[in-house]
C-alpha positions as CSV (number, residue, x, y, z in Angstrom):
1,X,-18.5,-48.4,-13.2
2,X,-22.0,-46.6,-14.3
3,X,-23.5,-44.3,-11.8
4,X,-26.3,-45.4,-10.0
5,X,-29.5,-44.1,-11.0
6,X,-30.3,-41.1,-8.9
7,X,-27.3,-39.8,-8.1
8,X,-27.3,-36.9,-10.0
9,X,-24.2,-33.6,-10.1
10,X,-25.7,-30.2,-9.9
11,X,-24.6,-27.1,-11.7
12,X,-21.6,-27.0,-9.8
13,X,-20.2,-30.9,-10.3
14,X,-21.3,-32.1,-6.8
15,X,-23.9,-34.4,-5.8
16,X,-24.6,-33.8,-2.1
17,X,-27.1,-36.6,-2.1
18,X,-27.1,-40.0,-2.7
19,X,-29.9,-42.0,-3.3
20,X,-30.2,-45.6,-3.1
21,X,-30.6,-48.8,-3.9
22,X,-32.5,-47.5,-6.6
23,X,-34.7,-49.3,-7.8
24,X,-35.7,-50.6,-4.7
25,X,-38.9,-52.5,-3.1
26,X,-38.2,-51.7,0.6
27,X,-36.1,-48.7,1.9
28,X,-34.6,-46.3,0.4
29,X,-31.3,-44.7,1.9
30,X,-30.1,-41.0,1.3
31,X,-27.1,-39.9,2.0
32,X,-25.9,-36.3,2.3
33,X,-22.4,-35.8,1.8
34,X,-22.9,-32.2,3.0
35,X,-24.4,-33.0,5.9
36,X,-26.4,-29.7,5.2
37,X,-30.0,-29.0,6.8
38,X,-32.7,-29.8,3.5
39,X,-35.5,-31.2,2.4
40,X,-36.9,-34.1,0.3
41,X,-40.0,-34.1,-1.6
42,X,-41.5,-37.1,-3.2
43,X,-44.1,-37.1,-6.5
44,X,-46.0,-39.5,-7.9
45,X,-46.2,-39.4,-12.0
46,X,-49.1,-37.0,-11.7
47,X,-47.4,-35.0,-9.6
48,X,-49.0,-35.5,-6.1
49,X,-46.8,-35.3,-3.0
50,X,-46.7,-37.8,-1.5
51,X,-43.6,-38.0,1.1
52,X,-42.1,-35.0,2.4
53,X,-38.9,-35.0,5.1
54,X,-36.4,-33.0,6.3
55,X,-33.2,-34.2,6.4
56,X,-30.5,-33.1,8.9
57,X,-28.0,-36.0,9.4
58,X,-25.8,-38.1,7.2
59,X,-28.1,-40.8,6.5
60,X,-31.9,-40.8,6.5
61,X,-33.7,-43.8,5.8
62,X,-37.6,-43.8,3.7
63,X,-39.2,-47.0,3.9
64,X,-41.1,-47.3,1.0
65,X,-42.4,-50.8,1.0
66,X,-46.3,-49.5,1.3
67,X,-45.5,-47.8,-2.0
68,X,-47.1,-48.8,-5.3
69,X,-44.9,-49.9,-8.0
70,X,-43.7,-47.4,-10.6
71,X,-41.9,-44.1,-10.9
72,X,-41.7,-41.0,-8.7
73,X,-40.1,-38.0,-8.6
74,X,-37.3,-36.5,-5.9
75,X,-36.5,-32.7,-5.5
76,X,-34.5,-32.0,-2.9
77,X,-34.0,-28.6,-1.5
78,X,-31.1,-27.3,0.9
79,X,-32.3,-25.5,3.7
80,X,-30.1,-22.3,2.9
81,X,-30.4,-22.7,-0.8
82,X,-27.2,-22.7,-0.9
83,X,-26.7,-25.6,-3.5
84,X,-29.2,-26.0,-6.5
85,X,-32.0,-28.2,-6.2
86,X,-31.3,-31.9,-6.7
87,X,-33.4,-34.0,-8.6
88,X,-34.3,-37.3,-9.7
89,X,-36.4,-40.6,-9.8
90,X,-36.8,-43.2,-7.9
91,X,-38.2,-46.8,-9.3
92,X,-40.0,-48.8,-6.8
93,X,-40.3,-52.4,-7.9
């Protein structure tokens, strides 16, 4: 079927993270395939941060159920910028 919404393949044709469910009203679970050190950083639409974690183990849970509704932005960023930066949006509803 369709890929998820935020799952996204980087220059090189993997996706080390998974986001999801997506949209979502409550949590939101990454996964890193890698398992490599990195960092998420989360946007609003006028480009505030507003959520920043690192993420070192296979799955990381955000729970985003004091969130407003609407779109933001992910970039994620390996520690050892080794892989490019994966980005994305996530839709809370």
């Amino acid at each position: 079927g369709p890929l998820p919404l935020g799952i996204l393949e980087s220059n090189s044709g993997i996706h080390q993270f998974s986001l999801f469910p997506n949209p979502t009203s409550s949590t939101i679970h990454i996964k890193n395939d890698q398992n490599e050190s990195a960092e998420i950083e989360v946007t609003d639409a006028l480009g505030r941060t507003i959520y920043r974690q690192t993420i070192n183990t296979i799955y990381t849970d955000i729970d985003v159920s004091g969130w407003r509704k609407g779109m933001y932005f992910y970039n994620i960023r390996g520690a050892e910028n080794i892989l490019p930066n994966q980005r994305g949006k996530i839709i809370i509803e």
